[in-house]
C-alpha positions as CSV (number, residue, x, y, z in Angstrom):
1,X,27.4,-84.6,96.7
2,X,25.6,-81.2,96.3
3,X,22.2,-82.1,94.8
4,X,20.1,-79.6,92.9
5,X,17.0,-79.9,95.0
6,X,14.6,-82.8,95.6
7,X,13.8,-84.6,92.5
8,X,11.1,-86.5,93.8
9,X,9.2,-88.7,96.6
10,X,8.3,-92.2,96.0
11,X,4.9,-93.5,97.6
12,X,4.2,-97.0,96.9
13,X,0.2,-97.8,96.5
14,X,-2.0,-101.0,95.5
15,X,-3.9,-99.0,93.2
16,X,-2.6,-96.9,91.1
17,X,-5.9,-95.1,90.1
18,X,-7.4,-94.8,93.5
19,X,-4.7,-93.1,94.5
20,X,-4.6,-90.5,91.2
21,X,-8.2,-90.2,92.5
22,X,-7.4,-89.1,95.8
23,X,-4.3,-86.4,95.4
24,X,-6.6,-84.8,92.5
25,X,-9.6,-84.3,94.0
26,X,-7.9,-84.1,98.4
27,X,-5.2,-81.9,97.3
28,X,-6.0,-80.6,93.7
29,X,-3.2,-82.0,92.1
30,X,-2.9,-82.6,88.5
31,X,-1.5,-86.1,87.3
32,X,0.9,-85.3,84.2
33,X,2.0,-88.6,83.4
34,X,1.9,-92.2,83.9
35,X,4.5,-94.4,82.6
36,X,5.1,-98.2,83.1
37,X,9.0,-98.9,83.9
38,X,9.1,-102.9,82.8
39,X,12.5,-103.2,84.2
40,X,11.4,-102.2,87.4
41,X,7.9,-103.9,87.6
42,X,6.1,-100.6,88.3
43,X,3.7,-98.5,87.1
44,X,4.1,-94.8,88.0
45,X,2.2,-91.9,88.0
46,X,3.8,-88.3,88.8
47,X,2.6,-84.8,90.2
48,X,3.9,-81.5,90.4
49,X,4.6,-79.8,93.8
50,X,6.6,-76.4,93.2
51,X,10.3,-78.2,92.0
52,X,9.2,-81.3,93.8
53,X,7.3,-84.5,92.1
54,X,5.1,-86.8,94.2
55,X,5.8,-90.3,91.9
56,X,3.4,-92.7,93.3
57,X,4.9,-96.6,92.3
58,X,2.3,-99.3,91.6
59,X,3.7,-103.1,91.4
60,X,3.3,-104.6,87.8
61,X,4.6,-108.1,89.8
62,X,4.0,-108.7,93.4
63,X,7.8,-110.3,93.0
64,X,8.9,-106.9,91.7
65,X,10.9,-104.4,94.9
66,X,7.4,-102.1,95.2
67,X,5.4,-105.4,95.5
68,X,7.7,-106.9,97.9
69,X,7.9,-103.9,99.9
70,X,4.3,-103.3,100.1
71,X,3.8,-106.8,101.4
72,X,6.4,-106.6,103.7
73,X,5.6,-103.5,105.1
74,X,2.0,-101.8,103.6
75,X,1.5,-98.8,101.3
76,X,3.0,-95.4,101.9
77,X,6.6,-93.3,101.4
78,X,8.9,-96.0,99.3
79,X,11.9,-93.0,99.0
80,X,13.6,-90.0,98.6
81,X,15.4,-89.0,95.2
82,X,17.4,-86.3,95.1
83,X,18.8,-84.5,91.4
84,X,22.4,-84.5,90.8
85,X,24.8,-84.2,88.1
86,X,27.5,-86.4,86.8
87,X,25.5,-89.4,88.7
88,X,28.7,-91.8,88.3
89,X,30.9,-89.6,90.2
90,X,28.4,-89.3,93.1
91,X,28.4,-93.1,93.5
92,X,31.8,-93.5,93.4
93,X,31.8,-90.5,96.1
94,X,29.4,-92.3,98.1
95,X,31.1,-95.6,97.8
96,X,34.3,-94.2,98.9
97,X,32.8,-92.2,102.1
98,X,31.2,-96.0,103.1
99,X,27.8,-95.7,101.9
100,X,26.1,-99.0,100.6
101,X,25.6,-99.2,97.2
102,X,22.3,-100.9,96.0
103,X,22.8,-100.1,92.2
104,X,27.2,-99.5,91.0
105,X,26.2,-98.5,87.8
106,X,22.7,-95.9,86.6
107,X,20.2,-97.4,85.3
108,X,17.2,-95.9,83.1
109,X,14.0,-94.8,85.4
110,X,11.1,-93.5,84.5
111,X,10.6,-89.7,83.3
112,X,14.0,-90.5,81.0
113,X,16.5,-90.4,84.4
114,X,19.2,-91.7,85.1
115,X,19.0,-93.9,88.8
116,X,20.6,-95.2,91.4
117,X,19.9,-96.2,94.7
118,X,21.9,-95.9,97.9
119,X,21.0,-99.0,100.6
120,X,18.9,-97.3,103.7
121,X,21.1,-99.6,106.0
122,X,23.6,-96.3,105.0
123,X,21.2,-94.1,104.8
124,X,19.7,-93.9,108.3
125,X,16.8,-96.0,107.2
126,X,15.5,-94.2,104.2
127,X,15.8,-95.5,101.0
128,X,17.5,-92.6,98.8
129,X,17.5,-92.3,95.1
130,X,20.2,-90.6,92.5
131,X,18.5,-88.7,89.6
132,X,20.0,-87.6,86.7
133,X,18.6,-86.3,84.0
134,X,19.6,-87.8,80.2
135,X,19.9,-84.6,78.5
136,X,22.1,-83.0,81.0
137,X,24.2,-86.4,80.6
């Protein structure tokens, strides 16, 4: 699959600004941008860590996946994401070498990616994320 590096880490929290709060002022972090995904239910909010972003995922509707997963199982690291090109062929790739898919097709994320998730059933518990970014589409 050969991905480009981590693209980010996905930490799902209650509260979106206590926990802006807490990785500016604990870690001295700088929040560049917060962006609601509506198809997603979630409100995000991203930081900078040398080539890797911390994207910490809100719930927008407690029916939504980060609000299900937080009830089911509390706040903390949601999942991996991992930048690739040519995010089609990596899913048929993964398909074909038995992986679970949870999305067949990309669909648009926040930060203007390209997404798709691969089931953590496959995945050795950890639910993993396909980046790809629309203007290297």
């Amino acid at each position: 699959m050969n991905p480009s590096h981590i693209e980010h880490i996905g930490i799902a929290v209650v509260d979106l600004d206590n926990a802006i709060s807490f990785y500016e002022n604990v870690f001295g972090l700088k929040c560049y941008n917060i962006e609601d995904v509506p198809e997603q239910k979630v409100r995000t909010a991203f930081f900078m860590v040398g080539q890797t972003k911390i994207e910490l995922l809100q719930s927008t509707d407690p029916e939504g996946p980060i609000g299900k997963f937080i009830q089911k199982r509390g706040e903390g690291l949601h999942h991996l994401a991992f930048a690739v090109t040519d995010i089609q062929e990596k899913l048929k790739f993964a398909e074909s070498a038995g992986v679970k898919l949870i999305d067949v097709q990309p669909r648009q994320g926040a930060e203007r990616l390209q997404i798709a998730f691969l089931h953590p059933k496959s995945t050795f518990g950890v639910l993993t994320e396909l980046c790809e970014d629309y203007g290297k589409v």
